[in-house]
PLY file of the C-alpha trace (Angstrom):
ply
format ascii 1.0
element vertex 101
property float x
property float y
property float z
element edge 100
property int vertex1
property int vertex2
end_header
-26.34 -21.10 -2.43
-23.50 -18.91 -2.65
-22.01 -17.03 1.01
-21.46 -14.27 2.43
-17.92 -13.19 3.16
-17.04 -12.39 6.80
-16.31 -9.24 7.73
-12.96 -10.00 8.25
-12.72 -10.82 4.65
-14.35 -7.80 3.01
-12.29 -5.93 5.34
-8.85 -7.49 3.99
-10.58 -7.40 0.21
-10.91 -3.06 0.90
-7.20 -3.07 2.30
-5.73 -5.04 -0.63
-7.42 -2.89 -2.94
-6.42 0.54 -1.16
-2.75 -1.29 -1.50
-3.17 -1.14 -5.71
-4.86 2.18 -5.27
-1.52 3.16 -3.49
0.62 2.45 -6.55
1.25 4.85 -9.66
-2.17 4.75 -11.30
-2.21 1.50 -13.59
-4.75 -0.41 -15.80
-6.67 -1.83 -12.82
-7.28 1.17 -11.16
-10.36 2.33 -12.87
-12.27 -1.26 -11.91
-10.91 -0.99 -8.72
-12.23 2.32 -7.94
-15.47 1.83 -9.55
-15.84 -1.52 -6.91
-14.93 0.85 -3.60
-17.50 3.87 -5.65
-14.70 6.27 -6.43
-13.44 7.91 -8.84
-10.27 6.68 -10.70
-7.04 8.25 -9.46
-5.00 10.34 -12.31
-1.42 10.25 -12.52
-1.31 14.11 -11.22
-3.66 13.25 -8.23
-1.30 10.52 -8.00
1.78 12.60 -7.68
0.29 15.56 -5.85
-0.76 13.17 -2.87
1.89 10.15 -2.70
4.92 12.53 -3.69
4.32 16.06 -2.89
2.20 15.77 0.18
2.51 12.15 1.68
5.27 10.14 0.62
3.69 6.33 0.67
7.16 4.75 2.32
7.30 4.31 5.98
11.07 4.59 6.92
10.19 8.39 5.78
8.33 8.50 8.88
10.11 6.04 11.00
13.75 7.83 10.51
14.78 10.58 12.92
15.71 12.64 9.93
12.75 11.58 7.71
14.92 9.86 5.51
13.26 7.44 2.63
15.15 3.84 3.10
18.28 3.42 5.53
18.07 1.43 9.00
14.11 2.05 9.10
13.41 0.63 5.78
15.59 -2.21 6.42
13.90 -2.61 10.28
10.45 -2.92 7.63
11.82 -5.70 5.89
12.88 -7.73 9.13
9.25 -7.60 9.62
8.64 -9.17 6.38
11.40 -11.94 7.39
9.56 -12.54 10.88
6.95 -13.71 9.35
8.56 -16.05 7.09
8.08 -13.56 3.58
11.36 -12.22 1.68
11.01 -8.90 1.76
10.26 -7.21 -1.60
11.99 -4.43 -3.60
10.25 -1.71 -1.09
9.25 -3.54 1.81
8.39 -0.05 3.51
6.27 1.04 0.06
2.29 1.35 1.26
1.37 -0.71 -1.20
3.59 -3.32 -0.33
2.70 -3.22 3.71
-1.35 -3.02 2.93
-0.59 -6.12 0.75
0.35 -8.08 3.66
-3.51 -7.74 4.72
0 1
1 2
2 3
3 4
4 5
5 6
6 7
7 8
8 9
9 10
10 11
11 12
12 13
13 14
14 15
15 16
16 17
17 18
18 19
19 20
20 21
21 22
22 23
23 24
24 25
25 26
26 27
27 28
28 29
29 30
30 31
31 32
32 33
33 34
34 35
35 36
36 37
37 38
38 39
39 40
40 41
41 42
42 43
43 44
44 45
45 46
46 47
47 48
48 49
49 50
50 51
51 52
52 53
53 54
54 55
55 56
56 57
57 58
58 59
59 60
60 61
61 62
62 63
63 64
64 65
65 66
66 67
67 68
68 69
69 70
70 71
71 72
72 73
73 74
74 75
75 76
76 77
77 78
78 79
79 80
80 81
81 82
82 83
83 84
84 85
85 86
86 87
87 88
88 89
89 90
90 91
91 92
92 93
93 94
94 95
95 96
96 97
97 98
98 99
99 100
């Protein structure tokens, strides 16, 4: 008899994998997007959404000056420390905050 998962749990599976979907299109994109029934990002839908129009780091929108990094980024990653993580290269990436989930 195998189970279904919650709905807590298919709801943390869909963030995770919106959190790799986030990142520069890689070799686990296409299954990834196939399992949520889209298509598969390109690197130039890629770069016209996360760099061009929304820049995936949240100090940018944090900072009084929408700055990328600085105090905000570093206020990020003493949210990763509360919780008892070290933060990682980008603590304030998307990708990185959606795979807290």
């Amino acid at each position: 008899m195998t189970s279904t998962p919650s709905p807590g749990t298919e709801r943390a599976e869909l963030i995770r994998a919106l959190a790799v979907l986030s990142e520069r299109p890689g070799p686990s994109h296409p299954a990834v997007a196939e399992a949520l029934g889209l298509e598969s990002p390109s690197p130039v839908d890629h770069t016209e959404l996360f760099v061009h129009r929304l820049p995936p780091y949240a100090s940018i929108y944090l900072d009084p000056q929408g700055k990328i990094g600085g105090d905000a980024r570093d206020r990020v990653a003493g949210f990763w420390r509360a919780v008892g993580l070290t933060p990682p290269a980008e603590p304030d990436h998307l990708a990185s905050l959606l795979g807290l989930w």
